[in-house]
N, C-alpha and C positions, 0 to 999 in steps of 0.2 A: 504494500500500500504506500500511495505516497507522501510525501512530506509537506507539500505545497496545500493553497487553497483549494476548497472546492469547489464550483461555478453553480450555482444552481439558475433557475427561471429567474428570482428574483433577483440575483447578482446585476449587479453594473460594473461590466469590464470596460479597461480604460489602460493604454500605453504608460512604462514605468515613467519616472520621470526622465528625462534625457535620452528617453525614446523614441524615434519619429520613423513613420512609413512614407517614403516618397520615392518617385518614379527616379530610376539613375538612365540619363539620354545614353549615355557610354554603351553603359549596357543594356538596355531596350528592356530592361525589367525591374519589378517594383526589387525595392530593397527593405529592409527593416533596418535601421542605424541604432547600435548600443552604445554603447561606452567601451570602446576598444574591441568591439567587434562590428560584423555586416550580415546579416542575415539575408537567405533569397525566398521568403516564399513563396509557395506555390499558388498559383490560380487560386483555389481554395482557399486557403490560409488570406488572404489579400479581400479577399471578399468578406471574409470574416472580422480581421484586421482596420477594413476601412469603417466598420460599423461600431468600431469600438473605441465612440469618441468621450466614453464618460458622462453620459446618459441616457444611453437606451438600453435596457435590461437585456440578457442574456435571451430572455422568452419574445422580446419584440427584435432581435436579429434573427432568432430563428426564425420569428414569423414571416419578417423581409426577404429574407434568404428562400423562402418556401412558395410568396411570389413571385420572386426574381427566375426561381428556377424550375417552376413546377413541378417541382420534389415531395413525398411524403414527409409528413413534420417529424416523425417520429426518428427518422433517417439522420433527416440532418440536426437535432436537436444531440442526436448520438455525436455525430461528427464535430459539433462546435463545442460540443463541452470536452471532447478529448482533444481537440486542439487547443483550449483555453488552459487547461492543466497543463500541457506541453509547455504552452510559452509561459505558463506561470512558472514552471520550474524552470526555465530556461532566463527566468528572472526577465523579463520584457515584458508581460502584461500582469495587468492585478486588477482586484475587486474591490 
C-alpha cells in the first residue's frame, strides 16, 4: 500500500508548488516542469493534468473527461485516480 494521498470524488487536485504543465515548441510535447526534473506525459496524463487547476474536484474531471471522451465513468474515474496517486508520489500533484 502506499505512502502518498488518497484522491477521492471529493479531493481537489492541484500542481505542487513550482510545478507547471506547458507545451515545450523544441519538443512538440506537453512537459510537466519540477524542481530539477522534466517530466513527459502522456496524452492521458495531460488531459488529466490540465484539469487540475485547484478547483475542480476529482469527481467533476472525471465527469469532463467522460464528455470529452465518450468513455464509461467508471473506467476513467479508475484511470484518474491511479494516475493522481502516481504523480502524488512522484511529488508533483496534491490535494
Amino acid at each position: 500500500m502506499s505512502d502518498g494521498p488518497m484522491f477521492t470524488e471529493a479531493s481537489v487536485p492541484r500542481l505542487r508548488r513550482g510545478v507547471r504543465l506547458q507545451f515545450d515548441q523544441r519538443r512538440n510535447a506537453w512537459v510537466l516542469l519540477a524542481p530539477e526534473r522534466v517530466l513527459l506525459p502522456d496524452e492521458t496524463a495531460v488531459a488529466v493534468l490540465q484539469r487540475c487547476d485547484g478547483t475542480a474536484s476529482v469527481g467533476a474531471i472525471v465527469d469532463d473527461l467522460c464528455r470529452a471522451y465518450d468513455a464509461e465513468r467508471a473506467l476513467i474515474a479508475q484511470d484518474v485516480s491511479a494516475l493522481l496517486q502516481d504523480l502524488a508520489e512522484k511529488g508533483v500533484v496534491e490535494s
